[in-house]
SEPADO-638401 format. One record per atom (N, C-alpha, C, O): residue number from 1; x, y, z. Coordinates in nm, 4 decimals, always signed. Layout:
! SEPADO-638401
n, u, v, w
NUM, X, Y, Z
...
This chain:
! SEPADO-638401
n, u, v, w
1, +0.0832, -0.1166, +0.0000
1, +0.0000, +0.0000, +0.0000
1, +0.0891, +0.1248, +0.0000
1, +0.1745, +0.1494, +0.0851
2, +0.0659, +0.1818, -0.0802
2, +0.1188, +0.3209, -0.0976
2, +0.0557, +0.4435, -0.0083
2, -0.0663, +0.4567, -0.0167
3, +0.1288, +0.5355, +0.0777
3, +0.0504, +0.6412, +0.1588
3, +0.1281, +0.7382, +0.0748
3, +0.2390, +0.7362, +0.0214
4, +0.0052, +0.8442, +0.0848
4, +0.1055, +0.9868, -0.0246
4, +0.1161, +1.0338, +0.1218
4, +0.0626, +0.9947, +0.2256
5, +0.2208, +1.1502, +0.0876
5, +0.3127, +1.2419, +0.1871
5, +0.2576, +1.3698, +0.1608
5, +0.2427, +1.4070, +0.0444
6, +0.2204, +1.4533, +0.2740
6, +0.1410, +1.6064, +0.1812
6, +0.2470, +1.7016, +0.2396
6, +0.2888, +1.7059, +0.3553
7, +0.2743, +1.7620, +0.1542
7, +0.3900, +1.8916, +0.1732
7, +0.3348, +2.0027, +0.2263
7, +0.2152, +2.0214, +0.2039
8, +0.3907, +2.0754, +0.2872
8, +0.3595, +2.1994, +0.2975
8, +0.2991, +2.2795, +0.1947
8, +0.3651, +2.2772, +0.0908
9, +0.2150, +2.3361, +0.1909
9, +0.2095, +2.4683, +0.0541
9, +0.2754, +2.5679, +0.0904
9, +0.2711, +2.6408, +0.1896
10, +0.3573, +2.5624, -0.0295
10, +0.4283, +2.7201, -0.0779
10, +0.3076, +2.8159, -0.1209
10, +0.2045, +2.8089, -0.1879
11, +0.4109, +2.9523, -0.0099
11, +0.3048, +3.0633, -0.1027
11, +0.3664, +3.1361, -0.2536
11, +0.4690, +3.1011, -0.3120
12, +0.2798, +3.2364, -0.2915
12, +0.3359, +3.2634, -0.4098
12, +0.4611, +3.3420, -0.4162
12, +0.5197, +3.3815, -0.5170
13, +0.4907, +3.3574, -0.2972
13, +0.6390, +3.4496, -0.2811
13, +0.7614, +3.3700, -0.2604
13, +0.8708, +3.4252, -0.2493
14, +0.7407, +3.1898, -0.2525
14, +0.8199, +3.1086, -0.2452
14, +0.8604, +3.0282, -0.3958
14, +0.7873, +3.0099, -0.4931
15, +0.9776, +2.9958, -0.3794
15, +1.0277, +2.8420, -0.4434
15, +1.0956, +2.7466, -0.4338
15, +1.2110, +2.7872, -0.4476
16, +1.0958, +2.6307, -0.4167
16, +1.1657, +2.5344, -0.3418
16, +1.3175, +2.5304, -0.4243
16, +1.3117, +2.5122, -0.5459
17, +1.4265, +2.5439, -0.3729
17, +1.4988, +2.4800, -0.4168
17, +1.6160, +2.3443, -0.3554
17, +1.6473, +2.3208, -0.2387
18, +1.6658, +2.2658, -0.4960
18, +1.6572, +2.3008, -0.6131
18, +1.5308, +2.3040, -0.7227
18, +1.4141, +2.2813, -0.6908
19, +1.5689, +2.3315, -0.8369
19, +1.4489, +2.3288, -0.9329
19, +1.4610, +2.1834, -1.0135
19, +1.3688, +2.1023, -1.0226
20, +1.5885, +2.1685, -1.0676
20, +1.5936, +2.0232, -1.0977
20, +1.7446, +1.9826, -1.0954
20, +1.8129, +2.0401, -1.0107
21, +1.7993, +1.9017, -1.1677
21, +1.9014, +1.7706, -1.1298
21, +1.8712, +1.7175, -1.0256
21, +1.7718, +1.7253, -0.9533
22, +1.9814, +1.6513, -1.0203
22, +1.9851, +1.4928, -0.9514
22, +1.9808, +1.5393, -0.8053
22, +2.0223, +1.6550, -0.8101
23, +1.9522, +1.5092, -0.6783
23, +1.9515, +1.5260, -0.5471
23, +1.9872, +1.4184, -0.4541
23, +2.0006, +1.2969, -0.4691
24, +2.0004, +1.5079, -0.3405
24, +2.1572, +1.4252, -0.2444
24, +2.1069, +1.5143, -0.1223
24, +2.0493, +1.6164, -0.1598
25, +2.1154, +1.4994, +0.0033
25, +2.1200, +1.5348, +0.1335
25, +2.2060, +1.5723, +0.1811
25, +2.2975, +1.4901, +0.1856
26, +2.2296, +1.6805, +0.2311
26, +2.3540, +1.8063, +0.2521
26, +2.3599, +1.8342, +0.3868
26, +2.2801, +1.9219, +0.4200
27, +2.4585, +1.7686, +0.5158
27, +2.4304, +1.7695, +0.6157
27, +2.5045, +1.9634, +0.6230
27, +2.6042, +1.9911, +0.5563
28, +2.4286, +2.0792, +0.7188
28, +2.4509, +2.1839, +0.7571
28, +2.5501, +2.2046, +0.8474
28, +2.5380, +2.1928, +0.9693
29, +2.6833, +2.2466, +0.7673
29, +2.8050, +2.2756, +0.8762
29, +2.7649, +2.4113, +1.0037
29, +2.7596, +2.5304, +0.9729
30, +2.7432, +2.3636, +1.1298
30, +2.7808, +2.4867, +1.1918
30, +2.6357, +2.4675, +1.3089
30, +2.6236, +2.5255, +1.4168
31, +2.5222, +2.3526, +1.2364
31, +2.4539, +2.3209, +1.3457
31, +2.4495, +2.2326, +1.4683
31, +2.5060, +2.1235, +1.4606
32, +2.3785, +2.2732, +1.5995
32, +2.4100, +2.1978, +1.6892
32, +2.2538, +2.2302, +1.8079
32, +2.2192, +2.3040, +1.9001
33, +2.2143, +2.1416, +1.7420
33, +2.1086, +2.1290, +1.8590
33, +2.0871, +2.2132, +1.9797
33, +2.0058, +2.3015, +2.0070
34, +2.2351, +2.1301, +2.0746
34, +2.2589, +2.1862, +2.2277
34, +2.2501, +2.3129, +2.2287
34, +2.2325, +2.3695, +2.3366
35, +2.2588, +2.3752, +2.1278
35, +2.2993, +2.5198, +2.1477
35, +2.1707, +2.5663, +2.1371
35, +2.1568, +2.6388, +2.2355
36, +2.0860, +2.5661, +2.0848
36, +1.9380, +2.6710, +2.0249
36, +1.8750, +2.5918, +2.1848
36, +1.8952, +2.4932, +2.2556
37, +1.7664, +2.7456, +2.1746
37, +1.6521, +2.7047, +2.3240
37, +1.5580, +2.6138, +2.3088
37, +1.4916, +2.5542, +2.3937
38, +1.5574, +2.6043, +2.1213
38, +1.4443, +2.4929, +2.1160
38, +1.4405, +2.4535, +1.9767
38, +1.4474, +2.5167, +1.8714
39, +1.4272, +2.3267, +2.0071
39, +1.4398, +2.2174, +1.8505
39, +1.3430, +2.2916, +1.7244
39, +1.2310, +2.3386, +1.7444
40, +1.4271, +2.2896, +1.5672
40, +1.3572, +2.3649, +1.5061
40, +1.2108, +2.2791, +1.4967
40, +1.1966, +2.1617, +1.5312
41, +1.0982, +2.3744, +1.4371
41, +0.9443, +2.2678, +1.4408
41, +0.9920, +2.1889, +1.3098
41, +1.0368, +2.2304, +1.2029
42, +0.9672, +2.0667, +1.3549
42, +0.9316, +1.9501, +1.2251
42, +0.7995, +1.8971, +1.2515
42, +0.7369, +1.9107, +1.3567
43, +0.7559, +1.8250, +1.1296
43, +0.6539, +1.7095, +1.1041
43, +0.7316, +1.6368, +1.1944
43, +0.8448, +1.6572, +1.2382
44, +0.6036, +1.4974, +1.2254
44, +0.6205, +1.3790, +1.2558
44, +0.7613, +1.2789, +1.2136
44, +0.8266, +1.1986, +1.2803
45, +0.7694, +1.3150, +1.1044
45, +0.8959, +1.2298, +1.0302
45, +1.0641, +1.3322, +1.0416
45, +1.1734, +1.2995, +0.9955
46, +1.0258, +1.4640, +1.1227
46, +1.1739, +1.5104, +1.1844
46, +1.1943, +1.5527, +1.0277
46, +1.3123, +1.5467, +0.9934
47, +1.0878, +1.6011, +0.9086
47, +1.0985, +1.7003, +0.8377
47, +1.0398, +1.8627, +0.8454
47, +0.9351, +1.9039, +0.8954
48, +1.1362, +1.9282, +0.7843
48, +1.0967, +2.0894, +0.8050
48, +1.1482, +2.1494, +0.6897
48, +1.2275, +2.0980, +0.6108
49, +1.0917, +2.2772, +0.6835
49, +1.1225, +2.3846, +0.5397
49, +1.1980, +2.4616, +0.6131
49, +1.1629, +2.5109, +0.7203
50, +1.3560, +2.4828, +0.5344
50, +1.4162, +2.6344, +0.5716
50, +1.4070, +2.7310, +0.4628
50, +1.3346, +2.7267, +0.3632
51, +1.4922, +2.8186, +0.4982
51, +1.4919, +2.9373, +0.3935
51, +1.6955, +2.9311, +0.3048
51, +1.7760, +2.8770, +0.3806
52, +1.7057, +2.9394, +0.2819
52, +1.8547, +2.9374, +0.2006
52, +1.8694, +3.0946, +0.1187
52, +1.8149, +3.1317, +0.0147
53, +1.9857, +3.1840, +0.2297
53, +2.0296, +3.3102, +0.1868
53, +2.1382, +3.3087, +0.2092
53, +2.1924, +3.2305, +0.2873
54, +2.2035, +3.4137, +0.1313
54, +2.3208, +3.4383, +0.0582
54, +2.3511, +3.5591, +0.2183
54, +2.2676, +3.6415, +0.2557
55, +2.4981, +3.5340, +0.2908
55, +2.5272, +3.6744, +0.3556
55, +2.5762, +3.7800, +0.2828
55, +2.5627, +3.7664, +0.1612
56, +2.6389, +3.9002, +0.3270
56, +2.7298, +3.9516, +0.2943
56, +2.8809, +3.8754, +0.2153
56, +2.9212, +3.9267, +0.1110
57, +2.9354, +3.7863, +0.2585
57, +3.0604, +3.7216, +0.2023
57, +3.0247, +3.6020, +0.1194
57, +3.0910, +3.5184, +0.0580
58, +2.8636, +3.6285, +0.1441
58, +2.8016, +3.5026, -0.0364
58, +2.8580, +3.3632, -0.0058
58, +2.9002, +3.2832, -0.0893
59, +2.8503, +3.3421, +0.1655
59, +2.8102, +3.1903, +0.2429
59, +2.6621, +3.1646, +0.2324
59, +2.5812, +3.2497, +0.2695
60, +2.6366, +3.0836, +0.1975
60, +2.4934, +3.0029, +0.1543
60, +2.4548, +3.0011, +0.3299
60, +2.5044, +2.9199, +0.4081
61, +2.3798, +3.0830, +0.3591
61, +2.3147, +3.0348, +0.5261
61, +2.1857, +2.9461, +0.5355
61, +2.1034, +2.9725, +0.4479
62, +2.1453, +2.8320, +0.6357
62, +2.0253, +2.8052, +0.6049
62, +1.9620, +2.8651, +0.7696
62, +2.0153, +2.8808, +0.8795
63, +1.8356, +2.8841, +0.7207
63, +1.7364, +2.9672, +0.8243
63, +1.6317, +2.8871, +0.8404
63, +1.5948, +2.8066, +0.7550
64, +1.5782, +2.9042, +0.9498
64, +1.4573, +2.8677, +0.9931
64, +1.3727, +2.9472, +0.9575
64, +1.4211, +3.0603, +0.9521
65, +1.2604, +2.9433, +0.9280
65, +1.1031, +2.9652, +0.8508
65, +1.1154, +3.1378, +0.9151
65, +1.1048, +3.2472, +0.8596
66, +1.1490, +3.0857, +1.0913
66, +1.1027, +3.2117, +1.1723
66, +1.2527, +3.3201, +1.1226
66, +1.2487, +3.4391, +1.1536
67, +1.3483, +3.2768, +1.0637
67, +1.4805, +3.3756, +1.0209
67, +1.6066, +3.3406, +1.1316
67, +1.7089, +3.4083, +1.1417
68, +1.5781, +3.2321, +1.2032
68, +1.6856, +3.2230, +1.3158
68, +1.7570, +3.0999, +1.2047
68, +1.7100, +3.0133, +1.1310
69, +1.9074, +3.1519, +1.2432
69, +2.0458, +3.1159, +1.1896
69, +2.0405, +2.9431, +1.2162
69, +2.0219, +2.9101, +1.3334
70, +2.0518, +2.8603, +1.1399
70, +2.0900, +2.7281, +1.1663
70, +2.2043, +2.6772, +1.1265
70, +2.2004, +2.5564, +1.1497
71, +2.3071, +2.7085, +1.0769
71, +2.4050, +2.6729, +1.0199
71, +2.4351, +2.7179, +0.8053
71, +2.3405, +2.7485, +0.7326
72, +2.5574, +2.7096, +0.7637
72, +2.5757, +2.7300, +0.6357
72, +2.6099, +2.6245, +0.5545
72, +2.6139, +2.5120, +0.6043
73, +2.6394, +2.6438, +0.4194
73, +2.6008, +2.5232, +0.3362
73, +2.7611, +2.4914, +0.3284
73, +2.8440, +2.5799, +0.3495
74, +2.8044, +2.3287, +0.2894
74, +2.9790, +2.3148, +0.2690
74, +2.9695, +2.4236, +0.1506
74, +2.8766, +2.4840, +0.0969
75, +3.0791, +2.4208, +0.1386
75, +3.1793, +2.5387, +0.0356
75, +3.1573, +2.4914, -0.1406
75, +3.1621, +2.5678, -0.2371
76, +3.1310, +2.3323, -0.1416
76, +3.1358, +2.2706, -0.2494
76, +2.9750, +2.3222, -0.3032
76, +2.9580, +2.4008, -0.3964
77, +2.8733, +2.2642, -0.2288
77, +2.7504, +2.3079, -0.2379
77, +2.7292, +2.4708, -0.2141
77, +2.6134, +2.5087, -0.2317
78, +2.8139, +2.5594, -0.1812
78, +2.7157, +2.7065, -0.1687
78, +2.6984, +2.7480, -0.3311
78, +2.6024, +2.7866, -0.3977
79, +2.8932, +2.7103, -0.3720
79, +2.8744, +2.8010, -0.4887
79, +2.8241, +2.7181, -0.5842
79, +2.8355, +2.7497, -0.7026
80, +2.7683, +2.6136, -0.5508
80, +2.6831, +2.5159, -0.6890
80, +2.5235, +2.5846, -0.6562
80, +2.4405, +2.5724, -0.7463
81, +2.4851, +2.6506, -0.5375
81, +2.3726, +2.6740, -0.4854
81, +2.3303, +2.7813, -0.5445
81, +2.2243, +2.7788, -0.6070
82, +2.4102, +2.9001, -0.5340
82, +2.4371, +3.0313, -0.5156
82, +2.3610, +3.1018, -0.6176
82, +2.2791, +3.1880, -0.5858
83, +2.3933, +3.0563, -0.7888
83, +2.3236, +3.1031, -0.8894
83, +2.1575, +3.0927, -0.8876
83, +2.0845, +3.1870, -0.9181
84, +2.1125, +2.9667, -0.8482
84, +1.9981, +2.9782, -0.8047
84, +1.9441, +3.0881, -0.7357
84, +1.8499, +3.1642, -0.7578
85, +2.0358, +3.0761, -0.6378
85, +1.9574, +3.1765, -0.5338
85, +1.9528, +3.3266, -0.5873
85, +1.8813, +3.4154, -0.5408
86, +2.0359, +3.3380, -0.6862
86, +2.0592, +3.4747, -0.7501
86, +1.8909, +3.4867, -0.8296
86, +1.7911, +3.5578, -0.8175
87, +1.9346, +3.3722, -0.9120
87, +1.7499, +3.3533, -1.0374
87, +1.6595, +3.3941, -0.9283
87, +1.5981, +3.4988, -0.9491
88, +1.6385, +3.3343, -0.8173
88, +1.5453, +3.3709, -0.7015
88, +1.5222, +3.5234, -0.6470
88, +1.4209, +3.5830, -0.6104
89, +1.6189, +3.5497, -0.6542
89, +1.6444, +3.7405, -0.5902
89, +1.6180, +3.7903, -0.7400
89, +1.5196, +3.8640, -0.7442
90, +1.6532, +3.7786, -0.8112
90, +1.6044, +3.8281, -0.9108
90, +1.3945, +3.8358, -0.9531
90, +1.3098, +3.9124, -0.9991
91, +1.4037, +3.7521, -0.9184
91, +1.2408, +3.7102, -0.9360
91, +1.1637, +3.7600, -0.8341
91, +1.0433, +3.7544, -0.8588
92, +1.1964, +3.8123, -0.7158
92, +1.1501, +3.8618, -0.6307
92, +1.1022, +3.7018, -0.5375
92, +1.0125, +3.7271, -0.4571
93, +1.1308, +3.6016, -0.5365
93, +1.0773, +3.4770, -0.4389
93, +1.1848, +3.4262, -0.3705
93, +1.2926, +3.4204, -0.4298
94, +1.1761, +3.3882, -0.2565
94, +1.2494, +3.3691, -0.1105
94, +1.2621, +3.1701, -0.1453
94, +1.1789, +3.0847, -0.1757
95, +1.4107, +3.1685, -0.1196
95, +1.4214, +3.0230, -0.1407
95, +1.4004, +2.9591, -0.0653
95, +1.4932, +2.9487, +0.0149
96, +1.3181, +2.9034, -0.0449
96, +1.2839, +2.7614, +0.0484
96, +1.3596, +2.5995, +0.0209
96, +1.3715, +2.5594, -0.0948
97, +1.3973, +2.5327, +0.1139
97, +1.4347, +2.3955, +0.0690
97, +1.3755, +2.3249, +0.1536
97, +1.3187, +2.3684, +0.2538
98, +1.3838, +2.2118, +0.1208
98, +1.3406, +2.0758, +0.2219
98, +1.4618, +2.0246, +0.3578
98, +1.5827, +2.0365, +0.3379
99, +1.4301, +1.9926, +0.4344
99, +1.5527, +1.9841, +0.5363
99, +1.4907, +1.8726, +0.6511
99, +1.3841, +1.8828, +0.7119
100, +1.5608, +1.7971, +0.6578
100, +1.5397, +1.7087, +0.7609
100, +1.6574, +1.6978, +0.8564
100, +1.7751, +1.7115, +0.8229
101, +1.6001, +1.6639, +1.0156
101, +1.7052, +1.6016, +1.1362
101, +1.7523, +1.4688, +1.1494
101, +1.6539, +1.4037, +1.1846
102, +1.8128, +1.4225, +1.1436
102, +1.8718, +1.2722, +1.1626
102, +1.9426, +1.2338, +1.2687
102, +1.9804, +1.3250, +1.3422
103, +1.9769, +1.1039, +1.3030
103, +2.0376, +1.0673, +1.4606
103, +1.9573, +1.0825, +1.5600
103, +1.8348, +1.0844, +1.5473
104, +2.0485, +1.1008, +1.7219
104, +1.9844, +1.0399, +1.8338
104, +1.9097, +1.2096, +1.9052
104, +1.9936, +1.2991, +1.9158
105, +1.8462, +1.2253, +1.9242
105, +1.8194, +1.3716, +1.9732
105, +1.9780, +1.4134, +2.0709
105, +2.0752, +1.3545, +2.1183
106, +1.9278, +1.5404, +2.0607
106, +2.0284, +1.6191, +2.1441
106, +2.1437, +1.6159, +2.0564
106, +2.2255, +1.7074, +2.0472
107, +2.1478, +1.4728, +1.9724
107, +2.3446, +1.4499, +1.8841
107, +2.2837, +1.4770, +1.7235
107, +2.3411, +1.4278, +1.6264
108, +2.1793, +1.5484, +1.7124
108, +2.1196, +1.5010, +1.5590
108, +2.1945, +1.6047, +1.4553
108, +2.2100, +1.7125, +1.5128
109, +2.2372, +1.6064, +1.3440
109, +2.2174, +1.6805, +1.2074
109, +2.1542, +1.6873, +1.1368
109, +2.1198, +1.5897, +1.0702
110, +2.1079, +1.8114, +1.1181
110, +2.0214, +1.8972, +1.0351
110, +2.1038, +1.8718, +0.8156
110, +2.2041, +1.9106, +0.7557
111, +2.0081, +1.8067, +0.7892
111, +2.0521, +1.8009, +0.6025
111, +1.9655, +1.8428, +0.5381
111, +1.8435, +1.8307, +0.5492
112, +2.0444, +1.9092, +0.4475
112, +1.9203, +1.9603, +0.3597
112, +1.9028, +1.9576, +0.2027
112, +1.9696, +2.0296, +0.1286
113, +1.8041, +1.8656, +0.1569
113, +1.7918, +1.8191, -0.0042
113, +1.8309, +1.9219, -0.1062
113, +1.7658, +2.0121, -0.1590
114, +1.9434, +1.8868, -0.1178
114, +2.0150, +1.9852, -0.2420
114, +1.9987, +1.9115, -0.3854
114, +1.9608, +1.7945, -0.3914
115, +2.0246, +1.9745, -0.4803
115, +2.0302, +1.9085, -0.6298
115, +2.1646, +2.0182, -0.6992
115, +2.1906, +2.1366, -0.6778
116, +2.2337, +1.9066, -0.7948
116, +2.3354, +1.9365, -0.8853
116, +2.2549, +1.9992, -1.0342
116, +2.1418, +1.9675, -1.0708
117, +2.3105, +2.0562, -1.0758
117, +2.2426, +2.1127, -1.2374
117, +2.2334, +1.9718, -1.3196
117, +2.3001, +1.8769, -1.2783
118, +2.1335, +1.9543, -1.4608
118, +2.0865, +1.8644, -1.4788
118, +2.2226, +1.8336, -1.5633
118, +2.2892, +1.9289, -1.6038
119, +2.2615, +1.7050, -1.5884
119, +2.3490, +1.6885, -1.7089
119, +2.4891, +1.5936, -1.5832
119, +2.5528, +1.4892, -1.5692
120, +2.4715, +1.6864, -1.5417
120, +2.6064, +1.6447, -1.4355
120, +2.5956, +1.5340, -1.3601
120, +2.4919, +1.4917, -1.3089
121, +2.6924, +1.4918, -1.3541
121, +2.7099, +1.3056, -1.3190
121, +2.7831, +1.2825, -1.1824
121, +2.7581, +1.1838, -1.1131
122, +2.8845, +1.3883, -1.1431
122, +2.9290, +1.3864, -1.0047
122, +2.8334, +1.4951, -0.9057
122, +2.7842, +1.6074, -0.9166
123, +2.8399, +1.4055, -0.8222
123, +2.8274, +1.5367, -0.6808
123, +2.9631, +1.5894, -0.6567
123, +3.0732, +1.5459, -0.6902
124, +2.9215, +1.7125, -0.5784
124, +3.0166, +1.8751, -0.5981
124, +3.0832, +1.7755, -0.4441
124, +3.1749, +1.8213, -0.3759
């Protein structure tokens, strides 16, 4: 038996990325549970939507829905990320991605479903 999964709805000021290629799970350098006052909100299955912005020095940051800091993207993935996020600022829509927690609570990492441009055969 098959159960469908219902996503969040995006509003019209959002877009998920990526848009397409191949996808891979991107654990977030720089997060740590222990540290925040309180676990970001997930679904049942320890999935959640962040936001993915560019700082000042054009480190890929990922954010929580509410704008609090969760960690940045590896170095390999920002600048494979980055142009996107440009098409996005350009368009006037706020990037959203998919992001899930993994492991034992309190020790977990935060990853978040990235995609390579279509054509390309290695991950970055």
């Amino acid at each position: 038996m098959v159960t469908a999964i219902r996503l969040p709805t995006l509003r019209p000021e959002q877009r998920v990325v990526p848009e397409s290629g191949g996808h891979v799970t991107v654990r977030v350098a720089g997060f740590d549970e222990r540290t925040r006052a309180a676990a970001p909100a997930c679904d049942a299955l320890g999935r959640l939507s962040v936001r993915l912005v560019r700082d000042d020095g054009h480190a890929v940051r990922v954010l929580d829905l509410a704008g609090d800091d969760l960690g940045l993207l590896p170095e390999p993935w920002n600048r494979n990320i980055e142009r996107e996020l440009a098409r996005c600022e350009a368009d006037g829509v706020e990037a959203v991605a998919r992001a899930t927690l993994t492991g034992p609570r309190d020790a977990r990492d935060l990853c978040v479903l990235l995609g390579w441009p279509g054509g390309r055969r290695q991950v970055p």
